[in-house]
DRENFILUM-586807 format. One record per residue (C-alpha): residue in one letter; residue number from 1; x, y, z. Coordinates in steps of 0.2 Angstrom, whole numbers, padded with zeros to 4 digits, always signed. Last residue first. Layout:
N
{A,NUM,{X,Y,Z}}
...
END
This chain:
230
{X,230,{+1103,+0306,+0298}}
{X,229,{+1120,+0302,+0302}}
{X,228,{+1126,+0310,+0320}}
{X,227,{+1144,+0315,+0320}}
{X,226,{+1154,+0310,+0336}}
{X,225,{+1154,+0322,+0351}}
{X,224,{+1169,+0322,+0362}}
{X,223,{+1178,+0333,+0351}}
{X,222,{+1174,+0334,+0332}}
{X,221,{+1192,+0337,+0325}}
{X,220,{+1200,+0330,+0343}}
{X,219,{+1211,+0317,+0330}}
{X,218,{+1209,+0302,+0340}}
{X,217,{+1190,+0307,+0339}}
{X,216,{+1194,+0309,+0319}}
{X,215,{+1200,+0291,+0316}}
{X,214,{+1187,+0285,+0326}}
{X,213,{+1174,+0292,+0313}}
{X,212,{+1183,+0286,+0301}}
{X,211,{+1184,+0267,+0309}}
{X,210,{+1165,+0268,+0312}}
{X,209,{+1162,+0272,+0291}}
{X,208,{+1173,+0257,+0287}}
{X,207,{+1166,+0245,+0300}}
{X,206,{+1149,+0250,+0292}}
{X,205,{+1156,+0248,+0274}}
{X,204,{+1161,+0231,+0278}}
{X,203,{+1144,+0228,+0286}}
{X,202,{+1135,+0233,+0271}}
{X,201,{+1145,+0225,+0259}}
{X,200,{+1146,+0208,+0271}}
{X,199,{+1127,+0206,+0271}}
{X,198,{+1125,+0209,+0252}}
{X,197,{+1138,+0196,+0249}}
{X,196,{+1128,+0184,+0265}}
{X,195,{+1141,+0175,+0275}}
{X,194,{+1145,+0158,+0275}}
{X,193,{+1142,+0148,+0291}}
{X,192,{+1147,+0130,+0285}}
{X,191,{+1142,+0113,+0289}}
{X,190,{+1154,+0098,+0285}}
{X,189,{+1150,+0080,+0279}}
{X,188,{+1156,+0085,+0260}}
{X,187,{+1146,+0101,+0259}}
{X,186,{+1132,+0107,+0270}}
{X,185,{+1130,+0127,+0269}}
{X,184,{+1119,+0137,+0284}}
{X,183,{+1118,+0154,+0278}}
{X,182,{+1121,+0170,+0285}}
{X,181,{+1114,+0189,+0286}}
{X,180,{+1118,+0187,+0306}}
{X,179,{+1098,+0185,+0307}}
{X,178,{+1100,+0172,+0298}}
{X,177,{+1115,+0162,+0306}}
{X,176,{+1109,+0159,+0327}}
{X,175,{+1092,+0164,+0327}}
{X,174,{+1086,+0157,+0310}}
{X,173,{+1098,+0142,+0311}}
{X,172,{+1090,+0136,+0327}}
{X,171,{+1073,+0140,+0324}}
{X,170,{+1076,+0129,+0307}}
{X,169,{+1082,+0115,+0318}}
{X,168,{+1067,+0117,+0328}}
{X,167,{+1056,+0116,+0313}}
{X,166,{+1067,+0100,+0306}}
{X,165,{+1065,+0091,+0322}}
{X,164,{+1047,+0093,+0323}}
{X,163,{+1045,+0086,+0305}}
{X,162,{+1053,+0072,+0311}}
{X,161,{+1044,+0068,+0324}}
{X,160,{+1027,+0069,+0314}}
{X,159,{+1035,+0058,+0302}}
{X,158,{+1041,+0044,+0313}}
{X,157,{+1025,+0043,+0322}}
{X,156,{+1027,+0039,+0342}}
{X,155,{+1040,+0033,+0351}}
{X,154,{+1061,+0042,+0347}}
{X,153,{+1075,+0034,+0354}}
{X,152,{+1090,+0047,+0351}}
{X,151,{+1108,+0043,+0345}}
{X,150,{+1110,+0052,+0328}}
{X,149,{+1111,+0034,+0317}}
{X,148,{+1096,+0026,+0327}}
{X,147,{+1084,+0043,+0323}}
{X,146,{+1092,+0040,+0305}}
{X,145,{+1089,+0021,+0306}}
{X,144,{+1069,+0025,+0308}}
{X,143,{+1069,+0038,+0297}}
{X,142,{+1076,+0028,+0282}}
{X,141,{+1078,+0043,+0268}}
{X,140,{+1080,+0041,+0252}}
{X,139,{+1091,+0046,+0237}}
{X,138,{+1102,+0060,+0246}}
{X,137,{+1113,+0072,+0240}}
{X,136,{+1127,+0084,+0247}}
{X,135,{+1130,+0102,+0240}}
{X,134,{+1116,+0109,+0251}}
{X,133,{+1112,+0126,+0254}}
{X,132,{+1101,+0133,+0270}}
{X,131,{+1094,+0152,+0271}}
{X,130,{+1095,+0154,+0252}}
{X,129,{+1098,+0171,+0242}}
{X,128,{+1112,+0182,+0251}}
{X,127,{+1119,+0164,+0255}}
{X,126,{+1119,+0162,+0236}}
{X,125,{+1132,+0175,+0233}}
{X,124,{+1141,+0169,+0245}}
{X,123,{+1142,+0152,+0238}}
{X,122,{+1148,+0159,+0223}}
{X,121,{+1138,+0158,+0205}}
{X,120,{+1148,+0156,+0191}}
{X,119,{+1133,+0140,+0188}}
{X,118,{+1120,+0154,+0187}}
{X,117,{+1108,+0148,+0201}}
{X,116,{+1090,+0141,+0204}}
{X,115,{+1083,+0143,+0187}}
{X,114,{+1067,+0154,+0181}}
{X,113,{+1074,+0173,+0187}}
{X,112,{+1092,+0170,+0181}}
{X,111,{+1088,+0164,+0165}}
{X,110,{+1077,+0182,+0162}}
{X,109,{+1094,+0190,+0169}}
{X,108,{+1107,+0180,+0157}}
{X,107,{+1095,+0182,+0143}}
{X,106,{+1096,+0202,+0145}}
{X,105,{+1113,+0201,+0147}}
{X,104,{+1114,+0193,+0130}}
{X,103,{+1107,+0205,+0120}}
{X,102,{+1092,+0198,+0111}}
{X,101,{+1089,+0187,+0097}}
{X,100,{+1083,+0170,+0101}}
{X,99,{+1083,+0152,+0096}}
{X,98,{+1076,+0138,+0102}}
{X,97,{+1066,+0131,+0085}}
{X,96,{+1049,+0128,+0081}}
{X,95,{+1042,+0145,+0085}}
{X,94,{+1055,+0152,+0075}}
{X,93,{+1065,+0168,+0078}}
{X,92,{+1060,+0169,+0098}}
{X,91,{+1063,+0188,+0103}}
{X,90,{+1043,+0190,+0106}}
{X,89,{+1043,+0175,+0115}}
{X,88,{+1056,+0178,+0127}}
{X,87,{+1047,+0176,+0141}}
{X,86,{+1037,+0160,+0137}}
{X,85,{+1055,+0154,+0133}}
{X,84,{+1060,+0157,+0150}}
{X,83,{+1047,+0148,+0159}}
{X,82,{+1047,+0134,+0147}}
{X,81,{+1066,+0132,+0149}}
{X,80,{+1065,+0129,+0169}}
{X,79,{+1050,+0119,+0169}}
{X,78,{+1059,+0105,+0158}}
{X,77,{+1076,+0110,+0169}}
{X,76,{+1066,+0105,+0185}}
{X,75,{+1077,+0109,+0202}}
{X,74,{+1088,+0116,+0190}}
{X,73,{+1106,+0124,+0191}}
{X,72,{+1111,+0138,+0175}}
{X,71,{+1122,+0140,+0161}}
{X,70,{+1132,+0154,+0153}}
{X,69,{+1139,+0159,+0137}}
{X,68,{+1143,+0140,+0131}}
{X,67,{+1152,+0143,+0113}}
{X,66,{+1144,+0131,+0100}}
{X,65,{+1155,+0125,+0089}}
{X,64,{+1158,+0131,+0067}}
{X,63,{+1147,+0129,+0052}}
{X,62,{+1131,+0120,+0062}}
{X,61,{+1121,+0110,+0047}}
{X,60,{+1131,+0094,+0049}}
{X,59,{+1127,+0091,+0068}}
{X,58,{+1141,+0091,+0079}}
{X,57,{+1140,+0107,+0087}}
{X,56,{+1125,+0100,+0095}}
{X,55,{+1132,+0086,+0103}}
{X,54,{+1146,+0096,+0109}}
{X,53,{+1136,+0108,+0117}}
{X,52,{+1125,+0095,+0125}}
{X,51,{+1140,+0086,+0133}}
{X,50,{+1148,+0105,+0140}}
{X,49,{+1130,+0109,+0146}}
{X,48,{+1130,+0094,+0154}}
{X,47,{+1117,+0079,+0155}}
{X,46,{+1101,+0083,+0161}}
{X,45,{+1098,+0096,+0147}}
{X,44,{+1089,+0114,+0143}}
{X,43,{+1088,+0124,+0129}}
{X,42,{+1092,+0143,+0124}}
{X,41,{+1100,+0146,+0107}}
{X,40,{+1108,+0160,+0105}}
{X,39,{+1105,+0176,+0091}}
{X,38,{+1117,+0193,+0092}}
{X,37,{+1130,+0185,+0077}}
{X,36,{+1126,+0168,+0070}}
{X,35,{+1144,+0163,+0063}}
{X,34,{+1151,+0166,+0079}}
{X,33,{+1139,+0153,+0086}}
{X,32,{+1131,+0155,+0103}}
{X,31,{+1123,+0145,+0117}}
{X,30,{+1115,+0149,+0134}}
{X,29,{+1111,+0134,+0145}}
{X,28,{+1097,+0129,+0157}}
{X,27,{+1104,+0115,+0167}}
{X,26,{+1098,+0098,+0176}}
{X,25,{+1092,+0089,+0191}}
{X,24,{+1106,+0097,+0201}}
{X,23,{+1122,+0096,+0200}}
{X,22,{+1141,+0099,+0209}}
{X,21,{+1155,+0093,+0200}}
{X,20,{+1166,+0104,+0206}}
{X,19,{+1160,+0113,+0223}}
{X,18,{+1154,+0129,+0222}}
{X,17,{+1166,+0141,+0228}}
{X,16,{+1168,+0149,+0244}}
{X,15,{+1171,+0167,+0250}}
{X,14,{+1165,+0176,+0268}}
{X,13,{+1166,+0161,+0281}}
{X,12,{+1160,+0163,+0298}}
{X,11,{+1171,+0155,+0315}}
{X,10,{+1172,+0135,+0316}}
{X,9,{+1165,+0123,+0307}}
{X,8,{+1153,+0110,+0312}}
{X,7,{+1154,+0093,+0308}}
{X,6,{+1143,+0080,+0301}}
{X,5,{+1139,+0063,+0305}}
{X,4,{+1136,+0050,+0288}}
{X,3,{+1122,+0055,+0276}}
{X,2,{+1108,+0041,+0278}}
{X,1,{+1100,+0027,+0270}}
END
């Protein structure tokens, strides 16, 4: 099994949404009841957040829904909450339940720092993040019809060969999107140059600072000699 031929996009993107419907192996979630004021309950799930809010709110003891204040992406949502409640357990209010008073951001950020990405997340804030991101998914992988599929004839071991590739690859996207402050993004048989957040900040405020200085040339305020920053 393979993905089908990919192609490359033109020219660097700077703002792109998660696709819809996009998952990983699971979600870290953040809950709250208005009738439990400054305390959420932090679990994990490998359905939906939205399912596993429901589910919960429908349990005779809860007064009124659960509200979903954020949710996270896992590679390994079981790992994922243990991290994140061994952190928080000083604010844990009973060993034997997932519930915790704190102040939410403070949740968000310990969250943040066990899981992969904050499902409000945008691409380009991730490309500040990952080198490569992937919206596609793949069961298996047949290396033998993948070197058919792409068009080369390969002798010798399949794996060796194909780690080779994927180091060269790598080079490739190193020198030609990293060091641009970019990332490589696959999504829906298409490959992406999206530019870094933090890249496109500084670079915006670089083309900014350039253009005053041109400004004041045009001007004659400094002559012939631009300002030197130090």
């Amino acid at each position: 099994m393979h993905l089908e031929r990919i192609e490359l996009q033109p020219g660097t993107v700077t703002e792109m949404p998660i696709p819809e419907g996009f998952r990983m192996a699971g979600w870290v979630y953040i809950l709250s009841n208005e009738y439990m004021p400054g305390i959420y309950k932090i679990g994990m799930t490998t359905t939906s957040p939205d399912i596993r809010a429901k589910e919960l709110s429908s349990a005779t003891g809860v007064p009124t829904p659960f509200k979903i204040e954020a949710a996270f992406h896992c590679d390994d949502p079981a790992n994922s909450e243990r991290g994140v409640h061994d952190d928080l357990s000083d604010c844990r209010i009973n060993e034997s339940r997932e519930f915790f008073k704190d102040d939410l951001e403070e949740l968000v950020g310990i969250c943040e720092q066990h899981t992969q990405a904050n499902t409000k997340s945008s691409v380009q804030s991730l490309a500040s993040e990952y080198d490569v991101i992937s919206f596609e998914s793949l069961n298996s992988l047949n290396l033998p019809a993948l070197y058919e599929a792409v068009g080369i004839e390969v002798f010798g071991d399949n794996l060796a060969i194909a780690e080779r590739l994927i180091r060269i690859g790598a080079s490739y996207v190193k020198s030609n999107l990293m060091n641009k402050g970019c990332a490589l993004v696959l999504s829906e048989n298409k490959a992406f140059c999206v530019e870094g957040e933090e890249h496109r900040f500084i670079r915006e405020a670089e083309e900014h600072q350039e253009a005053y200085y041109q400004q004041l040339e045009a001007a004659g305020i400094y002559g012939p000699n631009k300002p030197v920053d130090i």
